[in-house]
MDTraj code that builds the backbone (N, CA, C; nanometers):
import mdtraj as md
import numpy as np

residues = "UNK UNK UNK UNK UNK UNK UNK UNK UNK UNK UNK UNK UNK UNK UNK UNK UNK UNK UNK UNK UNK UNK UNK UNK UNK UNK UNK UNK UNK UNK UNK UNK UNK UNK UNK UNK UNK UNK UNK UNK UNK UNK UNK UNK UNK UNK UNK UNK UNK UNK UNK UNK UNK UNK UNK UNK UNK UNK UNK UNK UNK UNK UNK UNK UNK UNK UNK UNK UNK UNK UNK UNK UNK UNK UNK UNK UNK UNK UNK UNK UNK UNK UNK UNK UNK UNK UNK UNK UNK UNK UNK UNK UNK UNK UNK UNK UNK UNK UNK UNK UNK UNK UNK UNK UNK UNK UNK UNK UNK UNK UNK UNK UNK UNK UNK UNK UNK UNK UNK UNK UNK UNK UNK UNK UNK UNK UNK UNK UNK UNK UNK UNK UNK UNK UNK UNK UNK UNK UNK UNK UNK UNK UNK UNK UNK UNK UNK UNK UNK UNK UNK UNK UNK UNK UNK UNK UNK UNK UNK UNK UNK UNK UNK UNK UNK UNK UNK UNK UNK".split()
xyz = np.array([
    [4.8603, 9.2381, 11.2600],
    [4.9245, 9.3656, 11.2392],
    [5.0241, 9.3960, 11.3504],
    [4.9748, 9.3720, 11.5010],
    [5.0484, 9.4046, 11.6127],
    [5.1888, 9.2780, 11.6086],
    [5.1659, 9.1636, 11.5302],
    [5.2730, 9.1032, 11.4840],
    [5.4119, 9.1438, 11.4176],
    [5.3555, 9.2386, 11.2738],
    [5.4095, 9.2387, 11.2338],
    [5.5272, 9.4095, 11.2332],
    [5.4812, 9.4448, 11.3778],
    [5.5206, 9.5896, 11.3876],
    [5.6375, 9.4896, 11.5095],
    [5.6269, 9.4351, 11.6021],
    [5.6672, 9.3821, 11.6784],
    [5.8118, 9.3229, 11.5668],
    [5.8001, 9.2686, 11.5170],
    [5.9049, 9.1687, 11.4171],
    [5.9098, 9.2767, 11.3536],
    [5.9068, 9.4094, 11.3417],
    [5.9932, 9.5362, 11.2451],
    [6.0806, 9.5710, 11.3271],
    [6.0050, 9.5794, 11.4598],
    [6.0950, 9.6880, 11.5691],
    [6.2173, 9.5299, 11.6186],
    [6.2465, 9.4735, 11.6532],
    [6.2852, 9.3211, 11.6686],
    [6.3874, 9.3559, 11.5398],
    [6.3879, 9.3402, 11.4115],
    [6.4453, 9.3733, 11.3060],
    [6.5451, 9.4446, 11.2922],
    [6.5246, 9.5954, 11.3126],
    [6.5700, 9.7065, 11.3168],
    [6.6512, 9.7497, 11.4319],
    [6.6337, 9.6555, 11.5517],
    [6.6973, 9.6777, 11.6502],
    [6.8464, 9.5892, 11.6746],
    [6.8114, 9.4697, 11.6196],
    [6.8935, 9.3646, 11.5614],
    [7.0441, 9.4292, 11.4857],
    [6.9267, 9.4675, 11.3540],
    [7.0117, 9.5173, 11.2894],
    [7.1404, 9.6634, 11.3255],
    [7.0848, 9.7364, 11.4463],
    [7.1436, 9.8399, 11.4579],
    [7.2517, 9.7875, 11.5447],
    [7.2269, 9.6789, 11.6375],
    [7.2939, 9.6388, 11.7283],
    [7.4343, 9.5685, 11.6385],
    [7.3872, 9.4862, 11.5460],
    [7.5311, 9.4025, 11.4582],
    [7.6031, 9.5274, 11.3745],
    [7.5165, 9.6374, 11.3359],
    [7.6319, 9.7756, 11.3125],
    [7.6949, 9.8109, 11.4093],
    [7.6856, 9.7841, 11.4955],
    [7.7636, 9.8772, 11.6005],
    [7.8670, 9.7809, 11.6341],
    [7.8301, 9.6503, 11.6369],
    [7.9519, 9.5399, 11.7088],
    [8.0788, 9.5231, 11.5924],
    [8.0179, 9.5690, 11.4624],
    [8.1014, 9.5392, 11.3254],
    [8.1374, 9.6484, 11.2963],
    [8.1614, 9.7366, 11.3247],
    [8.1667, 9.8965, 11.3316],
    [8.3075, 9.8918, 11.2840],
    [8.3715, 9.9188, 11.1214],
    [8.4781, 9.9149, 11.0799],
    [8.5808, 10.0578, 11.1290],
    [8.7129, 9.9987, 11.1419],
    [8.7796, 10.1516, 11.1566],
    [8.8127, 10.2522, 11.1073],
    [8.8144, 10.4007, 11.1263],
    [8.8396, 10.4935, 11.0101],
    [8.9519, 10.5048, 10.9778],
    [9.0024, 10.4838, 10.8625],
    [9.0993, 10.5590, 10.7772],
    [9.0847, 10.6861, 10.6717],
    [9.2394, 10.7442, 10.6894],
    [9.2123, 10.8333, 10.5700],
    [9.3634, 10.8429, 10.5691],
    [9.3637, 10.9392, 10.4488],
    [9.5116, 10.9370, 10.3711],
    [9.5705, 11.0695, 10.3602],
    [9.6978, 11.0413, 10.3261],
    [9.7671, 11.2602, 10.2990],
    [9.8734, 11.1664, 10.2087],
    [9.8617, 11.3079, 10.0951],
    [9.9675, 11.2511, 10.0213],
    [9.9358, 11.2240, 9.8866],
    [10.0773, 11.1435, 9.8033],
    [10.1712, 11.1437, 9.8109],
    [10.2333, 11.2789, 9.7566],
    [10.3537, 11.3271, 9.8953],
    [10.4486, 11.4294, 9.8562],
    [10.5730, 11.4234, 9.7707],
    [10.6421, 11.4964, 9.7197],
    [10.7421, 11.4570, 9.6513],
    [10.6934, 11.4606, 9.5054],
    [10.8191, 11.3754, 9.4072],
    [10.8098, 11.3551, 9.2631],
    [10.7774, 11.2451, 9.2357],
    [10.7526, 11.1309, 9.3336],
    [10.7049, 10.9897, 9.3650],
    [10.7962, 10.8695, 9.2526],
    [10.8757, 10.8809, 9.2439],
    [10.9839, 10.8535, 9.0879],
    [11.0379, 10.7526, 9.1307],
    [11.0493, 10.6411, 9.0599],
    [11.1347, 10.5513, 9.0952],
    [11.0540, 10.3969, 9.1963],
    [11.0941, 10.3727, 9.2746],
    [11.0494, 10.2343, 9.3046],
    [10.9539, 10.2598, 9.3868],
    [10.8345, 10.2039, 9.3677],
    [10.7288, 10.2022, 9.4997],
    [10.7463, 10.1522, 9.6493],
    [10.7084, 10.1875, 9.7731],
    [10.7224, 10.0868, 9.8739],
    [10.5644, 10.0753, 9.9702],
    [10.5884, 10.0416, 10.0662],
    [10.4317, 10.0137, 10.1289],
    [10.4561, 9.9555, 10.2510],
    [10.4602, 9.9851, 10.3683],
    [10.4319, 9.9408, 10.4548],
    [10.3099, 9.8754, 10.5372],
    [10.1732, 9.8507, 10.4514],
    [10.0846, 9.8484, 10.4865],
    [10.0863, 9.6460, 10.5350],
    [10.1786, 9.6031, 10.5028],
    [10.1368, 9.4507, 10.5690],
    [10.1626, 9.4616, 10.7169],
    [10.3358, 9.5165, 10.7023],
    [10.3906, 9.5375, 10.8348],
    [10.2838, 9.6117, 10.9947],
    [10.2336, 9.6848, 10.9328],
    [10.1506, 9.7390, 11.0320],
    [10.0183, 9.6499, 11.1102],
    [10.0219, 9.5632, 11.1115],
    [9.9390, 9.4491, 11.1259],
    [10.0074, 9.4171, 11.2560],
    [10.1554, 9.3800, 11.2597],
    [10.2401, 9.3560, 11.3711],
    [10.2338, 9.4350, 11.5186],
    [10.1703, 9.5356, 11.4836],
    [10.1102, 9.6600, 11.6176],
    [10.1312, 9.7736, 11.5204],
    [10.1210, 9.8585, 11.6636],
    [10.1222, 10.0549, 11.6391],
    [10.3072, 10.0535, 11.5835],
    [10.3553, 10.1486, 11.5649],
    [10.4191, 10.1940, 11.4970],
    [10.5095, 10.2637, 11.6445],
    [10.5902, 10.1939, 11.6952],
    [10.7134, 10.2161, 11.7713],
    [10.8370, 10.3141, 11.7791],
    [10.8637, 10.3102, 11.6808],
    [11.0237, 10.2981, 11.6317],
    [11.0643, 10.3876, 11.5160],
    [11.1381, 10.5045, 11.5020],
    [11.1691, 10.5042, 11.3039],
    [11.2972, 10.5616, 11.3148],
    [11.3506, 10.5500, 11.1916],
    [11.4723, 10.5071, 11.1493],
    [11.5475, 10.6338, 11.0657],
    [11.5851, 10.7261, 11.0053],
    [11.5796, 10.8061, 10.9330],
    [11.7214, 10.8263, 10.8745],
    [11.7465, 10.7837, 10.7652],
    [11.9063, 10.8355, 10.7043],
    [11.8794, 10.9381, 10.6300],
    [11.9921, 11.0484, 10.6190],
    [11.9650, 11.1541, 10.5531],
    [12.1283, 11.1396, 10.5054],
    [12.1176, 11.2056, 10.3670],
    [12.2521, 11.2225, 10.2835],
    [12.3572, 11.3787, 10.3409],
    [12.4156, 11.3514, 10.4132],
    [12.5579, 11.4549, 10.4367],
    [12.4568, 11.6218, 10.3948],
    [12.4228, 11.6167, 10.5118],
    [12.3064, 11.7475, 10.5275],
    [12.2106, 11.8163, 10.4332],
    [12.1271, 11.7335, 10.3476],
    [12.0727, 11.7440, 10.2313],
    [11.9308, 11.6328, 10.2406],
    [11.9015, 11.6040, 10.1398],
    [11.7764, 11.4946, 10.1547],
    [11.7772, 11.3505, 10.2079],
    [11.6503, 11.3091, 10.2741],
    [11.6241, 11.2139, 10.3169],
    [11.6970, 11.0718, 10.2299],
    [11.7683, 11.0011, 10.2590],
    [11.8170, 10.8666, 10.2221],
    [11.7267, 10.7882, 10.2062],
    [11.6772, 10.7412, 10.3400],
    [11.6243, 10.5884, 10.3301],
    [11.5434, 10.6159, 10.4591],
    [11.4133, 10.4809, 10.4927],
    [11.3381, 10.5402, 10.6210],
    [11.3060, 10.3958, 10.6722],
    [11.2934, 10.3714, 10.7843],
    [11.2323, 10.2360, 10.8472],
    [11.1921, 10.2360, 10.9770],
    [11.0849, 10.1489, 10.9690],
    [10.9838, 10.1989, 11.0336],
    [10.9682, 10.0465, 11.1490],
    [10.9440, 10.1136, 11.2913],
    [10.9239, 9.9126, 11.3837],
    [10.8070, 9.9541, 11.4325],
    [10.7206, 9.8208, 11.3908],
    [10.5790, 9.8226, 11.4324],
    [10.5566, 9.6795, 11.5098],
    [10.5437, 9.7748, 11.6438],
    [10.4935, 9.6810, 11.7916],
    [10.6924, 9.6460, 11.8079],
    [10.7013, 9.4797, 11.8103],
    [10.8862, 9.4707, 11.8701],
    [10.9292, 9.4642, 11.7225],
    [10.8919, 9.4103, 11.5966],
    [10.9508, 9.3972, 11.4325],
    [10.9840, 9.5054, 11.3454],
    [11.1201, 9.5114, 11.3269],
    [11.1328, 9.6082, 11.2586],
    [11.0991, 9.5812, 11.0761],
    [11.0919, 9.7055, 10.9844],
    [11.0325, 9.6773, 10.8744],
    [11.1034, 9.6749, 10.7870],
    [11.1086, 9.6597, 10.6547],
    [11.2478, 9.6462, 10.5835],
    [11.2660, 9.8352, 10.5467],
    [11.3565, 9.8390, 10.5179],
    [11.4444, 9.9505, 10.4584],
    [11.4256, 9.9904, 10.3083],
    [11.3314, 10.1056, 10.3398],
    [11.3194, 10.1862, 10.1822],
    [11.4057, 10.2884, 10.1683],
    [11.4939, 10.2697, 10.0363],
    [11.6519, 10.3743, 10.0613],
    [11.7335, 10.3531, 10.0446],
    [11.8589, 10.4004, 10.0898],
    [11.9466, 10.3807, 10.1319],
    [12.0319, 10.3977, 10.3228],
    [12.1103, 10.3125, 10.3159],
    [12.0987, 10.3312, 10.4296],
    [12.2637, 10.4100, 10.4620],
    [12.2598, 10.5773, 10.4950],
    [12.3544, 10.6172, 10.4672],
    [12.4477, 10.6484, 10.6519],
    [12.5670, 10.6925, 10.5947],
    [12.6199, 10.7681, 10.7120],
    [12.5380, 10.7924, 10.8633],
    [12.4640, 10.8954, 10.7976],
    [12.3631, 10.9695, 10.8927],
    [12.2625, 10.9137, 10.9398],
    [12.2418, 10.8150, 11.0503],
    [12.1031, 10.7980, 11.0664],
    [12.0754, 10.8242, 11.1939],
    [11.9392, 10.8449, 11.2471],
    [11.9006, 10.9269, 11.3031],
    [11.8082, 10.7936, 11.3799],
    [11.7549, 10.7727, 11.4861],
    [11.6190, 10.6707, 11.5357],
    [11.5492, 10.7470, 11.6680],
    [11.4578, 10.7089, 11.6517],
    [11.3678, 10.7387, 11.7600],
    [11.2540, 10.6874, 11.8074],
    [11.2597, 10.6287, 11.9486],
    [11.1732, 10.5646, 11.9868],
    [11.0581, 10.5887, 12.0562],
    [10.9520, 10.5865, 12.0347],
    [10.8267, 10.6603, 12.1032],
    [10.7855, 10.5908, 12.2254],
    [10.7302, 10.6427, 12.3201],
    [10.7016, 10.6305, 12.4894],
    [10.5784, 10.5547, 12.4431],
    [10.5297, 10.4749, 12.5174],
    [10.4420, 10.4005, 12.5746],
    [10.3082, 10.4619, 12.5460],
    [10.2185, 10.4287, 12.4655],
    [10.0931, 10.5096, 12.4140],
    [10.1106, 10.6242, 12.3618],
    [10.2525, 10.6635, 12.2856],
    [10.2654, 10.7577, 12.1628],
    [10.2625, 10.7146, 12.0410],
    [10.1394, 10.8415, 11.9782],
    [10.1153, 10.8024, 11.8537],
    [10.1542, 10.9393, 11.7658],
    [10.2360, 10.9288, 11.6297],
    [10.2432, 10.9829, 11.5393],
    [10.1035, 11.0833, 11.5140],
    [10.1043, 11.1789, 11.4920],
    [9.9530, 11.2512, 11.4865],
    [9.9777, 11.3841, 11.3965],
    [10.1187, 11.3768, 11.3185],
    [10.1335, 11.5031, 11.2284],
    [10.2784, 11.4340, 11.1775],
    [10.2373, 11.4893, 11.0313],
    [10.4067, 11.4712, 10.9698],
    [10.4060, 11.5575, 10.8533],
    [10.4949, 11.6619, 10.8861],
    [10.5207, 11.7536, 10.7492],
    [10.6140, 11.7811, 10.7057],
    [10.6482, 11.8540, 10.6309],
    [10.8099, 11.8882, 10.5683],
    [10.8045, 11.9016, 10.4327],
    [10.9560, 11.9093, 10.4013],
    [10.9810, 11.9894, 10.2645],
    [11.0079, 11.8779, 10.1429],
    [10.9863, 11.9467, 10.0127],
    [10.9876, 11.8094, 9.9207],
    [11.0216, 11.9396, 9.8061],
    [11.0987, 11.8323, 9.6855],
    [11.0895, 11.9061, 9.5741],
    [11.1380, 11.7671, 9.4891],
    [11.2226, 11.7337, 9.4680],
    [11.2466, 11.5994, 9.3775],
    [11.2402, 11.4983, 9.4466],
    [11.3455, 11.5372, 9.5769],
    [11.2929, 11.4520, 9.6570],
    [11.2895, 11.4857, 9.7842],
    [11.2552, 11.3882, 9.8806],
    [11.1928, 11.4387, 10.0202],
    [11.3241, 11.4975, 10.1312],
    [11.3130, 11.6297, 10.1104],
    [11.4342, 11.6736, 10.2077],
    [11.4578, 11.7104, 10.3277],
    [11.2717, 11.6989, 10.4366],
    [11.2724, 11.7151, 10.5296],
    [11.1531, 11.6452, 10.6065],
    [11.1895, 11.5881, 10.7089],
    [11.0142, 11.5537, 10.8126],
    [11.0574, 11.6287, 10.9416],
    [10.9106, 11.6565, 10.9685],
    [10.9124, 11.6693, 11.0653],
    [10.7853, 11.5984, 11.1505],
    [10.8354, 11.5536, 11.2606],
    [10.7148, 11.3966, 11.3231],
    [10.6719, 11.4766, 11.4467],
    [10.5521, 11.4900, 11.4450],
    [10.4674, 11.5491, 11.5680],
    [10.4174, 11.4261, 11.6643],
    [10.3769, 11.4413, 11.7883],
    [10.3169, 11.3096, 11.8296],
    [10.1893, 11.3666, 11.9344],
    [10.1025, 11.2554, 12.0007],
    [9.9767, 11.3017, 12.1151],
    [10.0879, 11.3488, 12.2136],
    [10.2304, 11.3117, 12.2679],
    [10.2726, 11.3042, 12.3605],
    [10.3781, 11.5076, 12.3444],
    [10.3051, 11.5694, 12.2253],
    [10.3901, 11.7120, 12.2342],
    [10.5555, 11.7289, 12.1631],
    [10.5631, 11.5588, 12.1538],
    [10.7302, 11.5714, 12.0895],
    [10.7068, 11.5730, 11.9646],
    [10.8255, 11.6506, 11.8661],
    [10.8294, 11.7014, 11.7862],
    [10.9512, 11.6345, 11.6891],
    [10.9995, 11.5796, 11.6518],
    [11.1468, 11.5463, 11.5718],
    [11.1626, 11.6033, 11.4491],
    [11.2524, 11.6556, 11.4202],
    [11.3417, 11.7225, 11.2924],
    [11.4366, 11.5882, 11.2092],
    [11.3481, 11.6118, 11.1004],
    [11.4693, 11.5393, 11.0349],
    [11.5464, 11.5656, 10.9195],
    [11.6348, 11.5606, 10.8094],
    [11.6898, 11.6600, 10.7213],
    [11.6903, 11.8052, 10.7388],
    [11.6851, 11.8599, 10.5598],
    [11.7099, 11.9838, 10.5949],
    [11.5879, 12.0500, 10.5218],
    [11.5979, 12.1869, 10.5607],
    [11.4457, 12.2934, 10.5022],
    [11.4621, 12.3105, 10.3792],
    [11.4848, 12.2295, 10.3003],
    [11.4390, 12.2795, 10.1235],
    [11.3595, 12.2746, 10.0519],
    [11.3143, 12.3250, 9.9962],
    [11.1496, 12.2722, 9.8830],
    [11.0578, 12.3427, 9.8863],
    [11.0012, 12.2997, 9.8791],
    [10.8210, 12.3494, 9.9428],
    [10.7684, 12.2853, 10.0343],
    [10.6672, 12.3550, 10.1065],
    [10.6324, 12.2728, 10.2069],
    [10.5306, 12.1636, 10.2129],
    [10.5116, 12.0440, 10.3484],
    [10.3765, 11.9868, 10.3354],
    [10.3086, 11.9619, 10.4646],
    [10.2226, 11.9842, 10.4298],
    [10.1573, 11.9033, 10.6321],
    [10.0539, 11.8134, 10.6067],
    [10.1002, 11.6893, 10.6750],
    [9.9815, 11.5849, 10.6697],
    [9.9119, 11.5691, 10.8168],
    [9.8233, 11.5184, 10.8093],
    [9.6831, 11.5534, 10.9153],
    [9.6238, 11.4429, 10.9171],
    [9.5674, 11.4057, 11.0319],
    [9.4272, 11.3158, 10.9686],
    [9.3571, 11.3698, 10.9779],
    [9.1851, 11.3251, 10.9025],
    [9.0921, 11.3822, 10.9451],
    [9.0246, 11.3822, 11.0456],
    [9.0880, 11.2699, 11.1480],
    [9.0297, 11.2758, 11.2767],
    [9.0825, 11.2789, 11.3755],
    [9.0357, 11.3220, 11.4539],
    [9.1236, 11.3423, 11.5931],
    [9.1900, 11.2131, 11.6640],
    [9.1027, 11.0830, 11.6028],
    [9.1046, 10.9880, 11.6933],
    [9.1942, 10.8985, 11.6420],
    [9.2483, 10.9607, 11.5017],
    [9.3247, 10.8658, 11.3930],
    [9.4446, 10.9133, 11.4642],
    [9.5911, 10.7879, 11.4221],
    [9.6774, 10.8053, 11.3856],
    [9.7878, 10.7353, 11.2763],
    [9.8987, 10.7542, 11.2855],
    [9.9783, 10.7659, 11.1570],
    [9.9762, 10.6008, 11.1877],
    [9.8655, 10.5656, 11.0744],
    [9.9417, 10.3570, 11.0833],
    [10.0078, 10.3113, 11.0028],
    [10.0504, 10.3270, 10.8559],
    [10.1768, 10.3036, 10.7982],
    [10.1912, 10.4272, 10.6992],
    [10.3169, 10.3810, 10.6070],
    [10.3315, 10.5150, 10.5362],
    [10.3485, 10.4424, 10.3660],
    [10.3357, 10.4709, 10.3086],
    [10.4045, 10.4058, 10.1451],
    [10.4412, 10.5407, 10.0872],
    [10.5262, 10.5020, 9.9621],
    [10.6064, 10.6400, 9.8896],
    [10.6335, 10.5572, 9.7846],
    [10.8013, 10.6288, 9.7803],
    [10.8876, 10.6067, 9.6582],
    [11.0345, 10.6187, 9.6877],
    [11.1501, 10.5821, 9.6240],
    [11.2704, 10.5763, 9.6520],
    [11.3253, 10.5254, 9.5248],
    [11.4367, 10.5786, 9.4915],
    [11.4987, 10.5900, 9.3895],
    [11.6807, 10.6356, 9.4129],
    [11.7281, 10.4932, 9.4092],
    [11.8828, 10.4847, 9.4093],
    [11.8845, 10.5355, 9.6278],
    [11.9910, 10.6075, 9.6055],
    [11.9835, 10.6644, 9.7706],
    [11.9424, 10.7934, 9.7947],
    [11.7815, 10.8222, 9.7895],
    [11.6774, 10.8835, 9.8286],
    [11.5170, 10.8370, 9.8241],
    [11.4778, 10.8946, 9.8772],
    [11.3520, 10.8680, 9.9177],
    [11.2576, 10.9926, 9.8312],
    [11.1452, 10.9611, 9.7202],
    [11.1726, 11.0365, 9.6233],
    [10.9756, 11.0590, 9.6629],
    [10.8951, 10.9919, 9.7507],
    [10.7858, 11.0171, 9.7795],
    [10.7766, 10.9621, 9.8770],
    [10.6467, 11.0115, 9.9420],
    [10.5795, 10.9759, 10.1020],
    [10.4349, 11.0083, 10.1133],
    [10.3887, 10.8938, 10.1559],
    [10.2239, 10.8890, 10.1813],
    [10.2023, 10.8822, 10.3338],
    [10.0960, 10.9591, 10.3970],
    [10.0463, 10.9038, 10.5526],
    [9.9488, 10.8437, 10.4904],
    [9.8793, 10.7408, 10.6190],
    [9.8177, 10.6717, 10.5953],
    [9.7375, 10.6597, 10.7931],
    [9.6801, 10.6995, 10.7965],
    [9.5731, 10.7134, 10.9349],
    [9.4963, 10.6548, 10.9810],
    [9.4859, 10.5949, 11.1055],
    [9.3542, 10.4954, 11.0958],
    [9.3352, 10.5230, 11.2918],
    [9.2549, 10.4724, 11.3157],
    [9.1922, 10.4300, 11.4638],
    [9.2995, 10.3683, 11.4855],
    [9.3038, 10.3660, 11.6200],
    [9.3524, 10.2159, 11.6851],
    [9.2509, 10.0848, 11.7184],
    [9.3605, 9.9521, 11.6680],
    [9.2771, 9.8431, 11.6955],
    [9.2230, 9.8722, 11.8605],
    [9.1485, 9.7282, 11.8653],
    [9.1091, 9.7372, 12.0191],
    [9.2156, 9.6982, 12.0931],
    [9.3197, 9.6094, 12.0595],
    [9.4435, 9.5429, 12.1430],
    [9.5125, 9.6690, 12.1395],
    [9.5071, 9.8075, 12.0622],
    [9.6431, 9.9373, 12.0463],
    [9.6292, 9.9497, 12.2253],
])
top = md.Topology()
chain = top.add_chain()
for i, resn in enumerate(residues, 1):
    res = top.add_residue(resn, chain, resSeq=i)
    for name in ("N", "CA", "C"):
        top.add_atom(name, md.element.get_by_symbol(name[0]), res)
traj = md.Trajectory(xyz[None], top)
């Protein structure tokens, strides 16, 4: 009997220990904003390459979002859009992470605005639509890729997509 309590506790301890070493990361999602119309996109391979660096933002002659691209770790990602006149980039500091993105939408996406841990804030397009705010659900998440929609030269939906950082972030 004193065997077989010994080889439970042995068991159970085992077992709690390989949960914790395999301990998957959290994700969660916001979204999709917009009328989502037109061609799908996804950044979700690209994000494999690191955290999310870099973004790109064309907007049409003071009106809605064009086209968007996104550099994760030194690779930049391909171009959902168009890539117009107006573009806009911005590069994030050294352990800044995306941690809010909201803005206006109605057919299509006519405004972001990019929050970060580091207090900066970026404006992009203009205030039309209705509004949106994406979040994660955790404090500890941030923005790891995005997928939508785009249609001719606009950007016609937008998904966050949230997760932990790897252990190498």
């Amino acid at each position: 009997m004193l065997l077989l309590q010994i080889l439970g506790v042995t068991l159970l301890l085992l077992a709690q220990s390989a949960g914790e070493q395999g301990r998957q990361r959290r994700h969660s999602y916001s979204g999709e904003f917009g009328s989502a119309s037109g061609t799908p996109f996804s950044y979700s391979g690209p994000d494999r390459w690191g955290p999310i660096r870099a973004l790109r933002i064309w907007e049409h002659c003071n009106s809605y979002i064009s086209g968007i691209q996104l550099q994760f770790g030194p690779t930049w990602g391909q171009v959902y859009g168009a890539e117009t006149k107006a573009q806009l980039e911005v590069t994030l500091l050294d352990d800044e992470r995306i941690t809010q993105v909201s803005g206006k939408q109605y057919t299509y996406i006519y405004q972001l605005i990019v929050s970060t841990n580091k207090g900066r804030i970026f404006f992009f397009g203009q205030p039309y639509g209705n509004s949106f705010n994406a979040v994660p659900l955790s404090c500890t998440e941030y923005l790891a890729f995005l997928t939508g929609h785009y249609s001719g030269a606009s950007l016609t939906g937008i998904a966050m997509h949230w997760a932990e950082p790897r252990n190498q972030e």
